[in-house]
C-alpha positions, 0 to 999 in steps of 0.5 A: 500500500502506497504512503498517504503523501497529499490531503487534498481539500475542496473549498465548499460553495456559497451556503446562500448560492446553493438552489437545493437543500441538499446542496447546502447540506453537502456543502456544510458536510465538507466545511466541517470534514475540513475544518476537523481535517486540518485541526487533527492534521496540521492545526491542533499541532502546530499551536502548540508546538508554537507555545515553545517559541519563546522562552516565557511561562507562568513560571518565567515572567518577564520584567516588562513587556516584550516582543519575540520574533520568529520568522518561517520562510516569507512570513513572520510571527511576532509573540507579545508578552506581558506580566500580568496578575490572573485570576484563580476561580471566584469559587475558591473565594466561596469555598474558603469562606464556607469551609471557615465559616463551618470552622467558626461554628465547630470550634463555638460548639467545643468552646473555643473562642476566638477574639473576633467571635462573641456569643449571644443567645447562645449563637456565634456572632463574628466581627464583621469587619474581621469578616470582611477583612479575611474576605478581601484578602482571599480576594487577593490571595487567589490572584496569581502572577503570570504571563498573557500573550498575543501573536501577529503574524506579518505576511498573511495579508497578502496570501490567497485563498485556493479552491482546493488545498494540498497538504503534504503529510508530514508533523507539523508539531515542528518548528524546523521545517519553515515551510510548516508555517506557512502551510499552518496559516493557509490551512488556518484560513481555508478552514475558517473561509469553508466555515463562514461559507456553509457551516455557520449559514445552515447551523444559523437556519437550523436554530431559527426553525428551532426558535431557541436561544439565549432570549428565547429558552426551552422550558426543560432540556429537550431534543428538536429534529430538522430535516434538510433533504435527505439528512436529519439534524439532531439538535440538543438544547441543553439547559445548564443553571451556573451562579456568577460566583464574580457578582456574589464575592463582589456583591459579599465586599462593597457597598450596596443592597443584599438580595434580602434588601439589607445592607452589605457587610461593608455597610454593617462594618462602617456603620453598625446600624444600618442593618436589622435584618439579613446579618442579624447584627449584634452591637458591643462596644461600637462593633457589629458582630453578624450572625454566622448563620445568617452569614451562610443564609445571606451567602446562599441568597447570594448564589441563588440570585446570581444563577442564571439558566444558560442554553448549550446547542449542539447539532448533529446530522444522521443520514441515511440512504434509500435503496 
């Protein structure tokens, strides 16, 4: 059997220019067999392999600002990279908050006592501005320092888009080769113009004969089914419930109103009684003790008001042939 040396790929025709459905079907079917071709073969490899080209990570930071060049045959790729401060998951916040807030209430139960935790009624109250205090500071201690980078590639303005592409079986997991460059950023382009030509335009038709979308959700998740010619489109609306976990930390730390209608801890803190109802706050000596249960209460009302339904759609075609 003779090697595989050539992929060869043909440039789908105009969604819009297609008389028949199943013209427009076929046309998407090689968009997208492209699009996943030169992802498994030239793509997926390349960027990553591109990732080694400079020597700069998470765990190496450059001082400033800086710009690395390599150069592949007739084009150029430029890497700009800063040092920068990224965010760990808001989630984290959450759950060093539960964990200590749980901690708080054990330790009451054996009786031990904390300076910043006074009893009344027999319920632990914590100082509120010690709350928001050991708040901020997980704010801050999940930030992490970093790295963030962006690419331009000189050279590509002028390169013109074949019908029919011709890539050579090789790795394109290496830099060595110039010529891989190249093929990285025609193959790049050829499959995105094949997408907006006919992927996108019928997958765009199939959610509005659907009706569904982010203003428009599906009571429950549910499967609809589309027909185009001789090919079926399985489409999946997958409704997903998620909280902004961003909003309730931020909604946890500065001035404003709770769901509840009461003021925020910072508002307790600076001004002891302005609140009467979600923290349950209990005054000594000028301070603002709030409820540890109502904490975690307010916590959880909190999440539920910043949880918002999402719709995920994926479509899948189901062919078949008659006889």
């Amino acid at each position: 059997m003779k090697a595989l040396e050539i992929i060869t790929l043909n440039m789908p025709e105009r969604y819009e220019d297609l008389p028949t459905e199943e013209e427009q079907v076929k046309a998407y079917l090689v968009a997208r067999s492209n699009n996943d071709a030169i992802d498994s073969l030239v793509r997926t490899k390349f960027k990553k392999v591109l990732k080694t080209a400079t020597p700069w990570s998470d765990d190496n930071i450059p001082t400033s600002e800086t710009e690395d060049v390599l150069r592949m045959g007739d084009l150029t790729f430029r890497f700009t990279t800063k040092p920068t401060t990224k965010r760990r998951p808001y989630g984290e916040i959450i759950s060093k908050l539960r964990h200590y807030l749980n901690t708080i209430d054990r330790e009451h139960s054996q009786g031990v006592r904390r300076p910043c935790v006074l009893t009344f009624d027999g319920t632990p109250h914590i100082l509120a501005r010690h709350l928001l205090e050991t708040k901020t500071a997980w704010k801050d201690e999940v930030k992490k320092k970093g790295i963030s980078q962006g690419m331009t590639i000189d050279g590509k303005e002028g390169i013109v888009l074949p019908e029919t592409l011709a890539i050579p079986a090789r790795d394109y997991g290496s830099l060595e080769n110039p010529e891989n460059g190249r093929i990285y950023v025609v193959s790049d382009m050829f499959g995105i113009e094949g997408l907006k030509r006919a992927f996108n335009p019928l997958e765009n038709d199939i959610h509005t004969r659907i009706g569904y979308d982010k203003d428009n959700l599906p009571e429950t998740t549910r499967v609809d089914y589309v027909q185009m010619g001789s090919t079926v489109f399985v489409v999946h609306n997958i409704l997903t419930s998620a909280p902004s976990l961003g909003k309730v930390v931020a909604s946890l730390i500065k001035e404003g109103k709770t769901p509840r209608g009461s003021s925020t801890l910072v508002n307790i803190a600076n001004r002891a009684d302005v609140d009467t109802g979600t923290y349950r706050p209990r005054i000594s000596d000028g301070k603002a003790y709030v409820l540890v249960d109502a904490m975690r209460e307010n916590l959880d009302a909190l999440i539920e008001k910043n949880t918002t339904q999402k719709l995920n759609q994926t479509i899948e075609p189901v062919q078949w042939y008659a006889d």
